[in-house]
C-alpha positions in Angstrom: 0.0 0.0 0.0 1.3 3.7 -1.0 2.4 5.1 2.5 0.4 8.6 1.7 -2.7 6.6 1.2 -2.2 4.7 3.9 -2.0 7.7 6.0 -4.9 8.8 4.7 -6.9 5.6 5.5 -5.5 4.1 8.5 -8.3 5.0 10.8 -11.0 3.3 9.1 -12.4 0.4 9.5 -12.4 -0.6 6.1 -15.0 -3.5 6.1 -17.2 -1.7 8.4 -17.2 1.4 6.3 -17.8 -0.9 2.9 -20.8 -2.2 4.5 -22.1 0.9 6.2 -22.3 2.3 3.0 -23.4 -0.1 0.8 -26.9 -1.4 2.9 -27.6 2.4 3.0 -27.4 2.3 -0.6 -29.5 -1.0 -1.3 -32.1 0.8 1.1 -32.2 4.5 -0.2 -31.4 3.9 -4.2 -33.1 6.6 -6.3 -35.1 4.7 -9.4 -33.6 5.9 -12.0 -33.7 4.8 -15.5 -30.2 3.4 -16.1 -30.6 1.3 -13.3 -33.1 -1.3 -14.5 -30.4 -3.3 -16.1 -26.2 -3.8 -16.0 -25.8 -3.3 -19.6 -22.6 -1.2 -20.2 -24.0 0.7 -23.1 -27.0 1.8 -21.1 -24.8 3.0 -18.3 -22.1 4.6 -20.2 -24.7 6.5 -22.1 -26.0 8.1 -18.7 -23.0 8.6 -17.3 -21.9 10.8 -20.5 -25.1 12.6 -20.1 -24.2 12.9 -16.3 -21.3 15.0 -16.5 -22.0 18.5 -15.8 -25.5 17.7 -16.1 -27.7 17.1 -12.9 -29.8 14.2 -12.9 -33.5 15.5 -12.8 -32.4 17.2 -16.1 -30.7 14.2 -17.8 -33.9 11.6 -17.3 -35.9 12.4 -19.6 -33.3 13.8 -22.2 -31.8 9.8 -21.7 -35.1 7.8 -22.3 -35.7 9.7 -25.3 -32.1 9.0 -26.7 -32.2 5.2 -25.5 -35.7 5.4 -27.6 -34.0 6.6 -30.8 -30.5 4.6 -30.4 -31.8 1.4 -28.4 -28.1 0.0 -29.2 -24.6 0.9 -30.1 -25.6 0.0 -33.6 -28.2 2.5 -34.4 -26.1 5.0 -32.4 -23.1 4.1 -34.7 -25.6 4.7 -37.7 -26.7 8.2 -36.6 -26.4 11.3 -38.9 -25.2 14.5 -37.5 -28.7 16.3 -37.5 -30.3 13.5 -36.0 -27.9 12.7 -33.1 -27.4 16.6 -32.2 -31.5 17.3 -32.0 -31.7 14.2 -29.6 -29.0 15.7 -27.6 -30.3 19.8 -28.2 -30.3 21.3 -24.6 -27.9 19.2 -22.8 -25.2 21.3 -24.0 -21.3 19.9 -24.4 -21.9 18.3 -27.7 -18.6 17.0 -27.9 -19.7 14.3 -25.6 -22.6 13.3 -28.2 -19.9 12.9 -30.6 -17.9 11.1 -28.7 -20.3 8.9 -27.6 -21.2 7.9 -31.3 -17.6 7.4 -32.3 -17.4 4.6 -28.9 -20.5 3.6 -30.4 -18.7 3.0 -33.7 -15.6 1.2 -31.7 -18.4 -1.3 -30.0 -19.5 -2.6 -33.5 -16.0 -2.9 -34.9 -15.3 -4.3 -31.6 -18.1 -6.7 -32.3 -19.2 -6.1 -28.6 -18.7 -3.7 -25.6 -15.4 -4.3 -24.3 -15.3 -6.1 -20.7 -11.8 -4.9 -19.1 -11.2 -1.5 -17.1 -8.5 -1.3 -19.8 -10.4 -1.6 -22.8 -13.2 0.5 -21.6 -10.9 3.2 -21.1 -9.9 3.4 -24.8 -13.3 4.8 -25.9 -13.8 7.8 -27.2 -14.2 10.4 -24.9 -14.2 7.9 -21.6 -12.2 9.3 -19.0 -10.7 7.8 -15.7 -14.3 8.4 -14.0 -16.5 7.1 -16.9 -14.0 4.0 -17.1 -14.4 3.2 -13.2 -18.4 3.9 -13.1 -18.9 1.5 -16.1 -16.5 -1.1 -15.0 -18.0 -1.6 -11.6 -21.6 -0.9 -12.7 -21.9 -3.4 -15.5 -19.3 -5.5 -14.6 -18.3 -5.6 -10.9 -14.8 -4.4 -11.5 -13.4 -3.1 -8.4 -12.2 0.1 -10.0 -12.1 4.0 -8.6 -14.9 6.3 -10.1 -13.6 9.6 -8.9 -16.3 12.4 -9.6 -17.3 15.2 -7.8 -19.4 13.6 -5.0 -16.8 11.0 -4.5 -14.3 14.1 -4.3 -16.2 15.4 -1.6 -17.1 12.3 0.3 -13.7 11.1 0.3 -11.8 14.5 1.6 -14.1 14.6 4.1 -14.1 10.8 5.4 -10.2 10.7 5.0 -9.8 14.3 5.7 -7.7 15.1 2.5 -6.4 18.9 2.2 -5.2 18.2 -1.3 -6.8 20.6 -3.8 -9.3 18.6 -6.0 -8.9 21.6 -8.6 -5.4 20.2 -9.5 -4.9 17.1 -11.9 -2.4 15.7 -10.0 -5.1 15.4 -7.1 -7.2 12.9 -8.7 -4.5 10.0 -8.4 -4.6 10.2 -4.4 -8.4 10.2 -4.6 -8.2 7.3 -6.8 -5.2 5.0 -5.0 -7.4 6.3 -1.8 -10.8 4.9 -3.2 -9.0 1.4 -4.9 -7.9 0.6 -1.3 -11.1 0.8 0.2 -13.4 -0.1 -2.3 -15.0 -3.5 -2.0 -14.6 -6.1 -4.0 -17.6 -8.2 -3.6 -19.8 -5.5 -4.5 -17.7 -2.6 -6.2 -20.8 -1.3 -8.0 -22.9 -0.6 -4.8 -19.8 0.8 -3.3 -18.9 3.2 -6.4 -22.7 3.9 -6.8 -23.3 3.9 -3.4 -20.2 6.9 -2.8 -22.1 9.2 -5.8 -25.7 8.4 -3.9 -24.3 9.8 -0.7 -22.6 13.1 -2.2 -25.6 13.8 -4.5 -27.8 13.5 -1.4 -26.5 13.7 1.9 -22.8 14.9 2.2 -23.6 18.3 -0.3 -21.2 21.3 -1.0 -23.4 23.6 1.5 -25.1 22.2 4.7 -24.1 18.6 4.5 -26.7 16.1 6.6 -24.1 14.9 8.7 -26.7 13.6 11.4 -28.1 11.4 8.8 -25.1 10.4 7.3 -24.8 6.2 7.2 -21.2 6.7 7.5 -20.9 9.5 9.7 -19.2 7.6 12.7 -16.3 6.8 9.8 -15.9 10.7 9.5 -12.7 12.5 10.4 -13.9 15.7 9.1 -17.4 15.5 10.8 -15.4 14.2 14.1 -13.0 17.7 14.4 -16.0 19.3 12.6 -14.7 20.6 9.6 -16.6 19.4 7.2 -17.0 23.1 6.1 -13.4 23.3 4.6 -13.8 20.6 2.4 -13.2 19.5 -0.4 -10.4 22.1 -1.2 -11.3 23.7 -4.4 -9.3 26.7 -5.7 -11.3 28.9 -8.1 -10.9 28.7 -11.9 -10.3 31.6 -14.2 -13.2 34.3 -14.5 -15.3 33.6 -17.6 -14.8 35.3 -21.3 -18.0 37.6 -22.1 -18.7 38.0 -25.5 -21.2 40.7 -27.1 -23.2 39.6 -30.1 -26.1 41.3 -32.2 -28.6 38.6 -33.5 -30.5 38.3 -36.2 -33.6 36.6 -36.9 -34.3 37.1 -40.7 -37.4 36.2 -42.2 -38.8 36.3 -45.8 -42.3 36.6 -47.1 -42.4 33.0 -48.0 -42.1 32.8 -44.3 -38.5 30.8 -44.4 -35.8 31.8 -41.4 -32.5 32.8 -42.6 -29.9 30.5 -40.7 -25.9 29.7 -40.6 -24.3 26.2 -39.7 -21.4 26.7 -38.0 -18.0 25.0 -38.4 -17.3 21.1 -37.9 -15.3 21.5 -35.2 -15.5 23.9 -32.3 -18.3 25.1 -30.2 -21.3 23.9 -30.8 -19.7 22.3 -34.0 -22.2 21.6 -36.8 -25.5 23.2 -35.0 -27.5 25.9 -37.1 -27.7 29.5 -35.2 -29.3 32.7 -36.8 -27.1 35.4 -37.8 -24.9 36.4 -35.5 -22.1 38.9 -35.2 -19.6 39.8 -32.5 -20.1 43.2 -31.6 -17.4 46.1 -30.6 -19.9 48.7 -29.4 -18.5 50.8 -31.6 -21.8 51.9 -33.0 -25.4 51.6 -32.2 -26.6 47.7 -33.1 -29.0 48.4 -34.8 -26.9 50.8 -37.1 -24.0 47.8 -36.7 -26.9 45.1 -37.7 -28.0 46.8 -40.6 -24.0 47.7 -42.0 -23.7 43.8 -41.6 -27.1 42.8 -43.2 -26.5 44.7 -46.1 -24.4 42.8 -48.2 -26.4 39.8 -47.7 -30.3 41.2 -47.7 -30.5 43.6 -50.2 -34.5 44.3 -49.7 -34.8 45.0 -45.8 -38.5 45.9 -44.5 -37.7 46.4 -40.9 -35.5 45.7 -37.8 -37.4 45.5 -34.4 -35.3 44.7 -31.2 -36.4 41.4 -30.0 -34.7 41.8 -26.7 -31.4 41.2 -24.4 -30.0 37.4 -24.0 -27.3 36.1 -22.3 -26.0 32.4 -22.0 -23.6 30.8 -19.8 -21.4 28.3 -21.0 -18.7 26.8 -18.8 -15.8 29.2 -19.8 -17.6 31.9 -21.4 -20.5 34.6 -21.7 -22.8 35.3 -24.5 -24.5 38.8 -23.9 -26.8 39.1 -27.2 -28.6 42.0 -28.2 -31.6 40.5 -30.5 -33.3 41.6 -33.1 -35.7 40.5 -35.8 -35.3 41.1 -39.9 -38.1 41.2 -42.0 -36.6 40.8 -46.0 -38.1 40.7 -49.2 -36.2 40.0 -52.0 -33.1 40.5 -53.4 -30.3 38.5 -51.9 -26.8 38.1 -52.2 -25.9 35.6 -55.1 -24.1 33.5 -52.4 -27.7 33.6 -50.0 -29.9 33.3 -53.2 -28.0 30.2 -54.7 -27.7 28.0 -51.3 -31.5 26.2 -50.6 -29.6 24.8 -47.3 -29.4 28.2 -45.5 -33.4 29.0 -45.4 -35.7 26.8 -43.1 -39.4 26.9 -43.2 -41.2 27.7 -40.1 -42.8 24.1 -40.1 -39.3 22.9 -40.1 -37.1 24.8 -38.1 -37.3 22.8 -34.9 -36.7 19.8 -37.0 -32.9 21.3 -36.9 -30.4 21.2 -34.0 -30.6 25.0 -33.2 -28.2 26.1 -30.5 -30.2 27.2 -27.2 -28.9 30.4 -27.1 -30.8 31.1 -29.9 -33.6 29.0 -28.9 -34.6 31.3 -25.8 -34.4 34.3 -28.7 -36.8 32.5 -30.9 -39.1 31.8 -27.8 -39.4 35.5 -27.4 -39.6 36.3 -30.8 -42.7 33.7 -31.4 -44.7 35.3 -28.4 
């Protein structure tokens, strides 16, 4: 055993704290839909959804997309437009592509692979995602290190090590393999999440219900307050845009597909153009529209946006474009850039400029 991690865990009772926690797991278990079974492709599909998402929002975004992609092979099979509007709202859409491209590696595979190793090759499966599927589907005593467990585990073991640093997540992990039971290591891994999602929280922890509150060093010099350590990321980037919604009088919406790689790679937006301040928007809007929509009725402000992403800030100043004819050669020529009304939520349409359209439709 690694002398650090033994320092960490020499007061526990190991095999009392295994079975503390895993009875108060059987008894307490939220029914949740990725439970019902142990197939691996089931749980590594929640578990993708899972990160960064919270779990009253993933539901029912996860029984539609088991609905559409039962199995790796329709998954595998998915089109762009198709797997991006099952996963429109859940925002990170690199996982969705990730997830297809494991997908892909399952059928060449010709099954879901059955080792921690193996496992951890997939596209886009990390450390955590590895250890969560290998214990839940197949009883593989392997750390699943997220959040909760980050929490959990600095308080129980009373670790002062900051969790914001990558270096951190190796003690967590050694810390968690040599406690972690092996006749029941998905209990255990689930069991560890179930406790920090519900009962050891970031504010005002239920430490008198705790099932393994007597294992507790932090809750025993009653500290529980200080940890985990966390040191704060960098601010986020804010960004001001000026958005168009451009509408003709066949009643089609003017829209843009952005890049194939990037944010929000390969989702349709409305115009949108990052704006200096330099000169009233709707003075900006109009220098910009001009080029493209030669035949412009009217510009009425829709209203003021702003979305959060994890790093950045989208402020948006909103506005919408009534055209008649008379296009750019470039607009006129390309069918693909005008939607139809009856078919515009057919498309993956980022949510940024979902809440705009909201407005717009009132």
């Amino acid at each position: 055993m690694n002398i650090l991690v033994e320092n960490y865990t020499e007061h526990l009772n190991i095999k009392a704290f295994q079975d503390d926690l895993i009875n108060w797991y059987y008894k307490v278990k939220r029914d949740l839909p990725w439970r019902i079974n142990r197939d691996p492709y089931r749980i590594l599909v929640s578990e993708i959804m899972l990160q960064q998402t919270q779990v009253v929002t993933v539901i029912p975004y996860y029984e539609r997309f088991m609905k559409l992609f039962p199995t790796t092979k329709e998954l595998a099979e998915a089109d762009d437009q198709t797997l991006l509007k099952a996963w429109e709202g859940l925002g990170y859409y690199s996982r969705a592509r990730n997830l297809r491209e494991s997908a892909r590696m399952i059928e060449e595979m010709g099954g879901f692979p059955t080792t921690h190793e193996e496992i951890l090759k997939l596209k886009g499966v990390g450390p955590y995602t590895a250890g969560a599927v290998s214990s839940i589907a197949f009883g593989i005593p392997a750390p699943a290190v997220d959040g909760n467990v980050f929490r959990v585990m600095s308080r129980v073991c009373c670790i002062f090590e900051d969790i914001a640093k990558a270096k951190t997540r190796k003690i967590f992990e050694a810390v968690v393999s040599d406690v972690i039971s092996h006749e029941d290591s998905s209990a255990f891994n689930q069991g560890l999440m179930e406790l920090g999602a519900t009962i050891c929280t970031t504010k005002s922890p239920k430490c008198l219900d705790c099932p393994v509150q007597k294992h507790c060093q932090a809750f025993k010099q009653g500290i529980d307050d200080l940890l985990p350590v966390k040191t704060k990321v960098n601010a986020q980037t804010k960004t001001k845009l000026v958005v168009a919604i451009v509408k003709n009088q066949q009643g089609e919406y003017l829209v843009n597909k952005r890049p194939e790689t990037g944010l929000l790679a390969n989702f349709y937006e409305f115009l949108s153009f990052e704006y200096t301040g330099q000169k009233e928007p709707r003075e900006f809007l109009l220098e910009k529209l001009s080029p493209i929509c030669k035949e412009i009725e009217c510009i009425e402000p829709i209203g003021t946006f702003t979305h959060v992403f994890s790093h950045r800030i989208w402020e948006m100043e909103s506005y919408c474009v009534n055209v008649q004819t008379g296009y750019s050669d470039e607009i006129a020529e390309d069918p693909n850039l005008w939607i139809n009304e009856q078919n515009l939520y057919e498309y993956p349409l980022v949510a940024a400029h979902q809440k705009i359209l909201k407005e717009y439709e009132k």
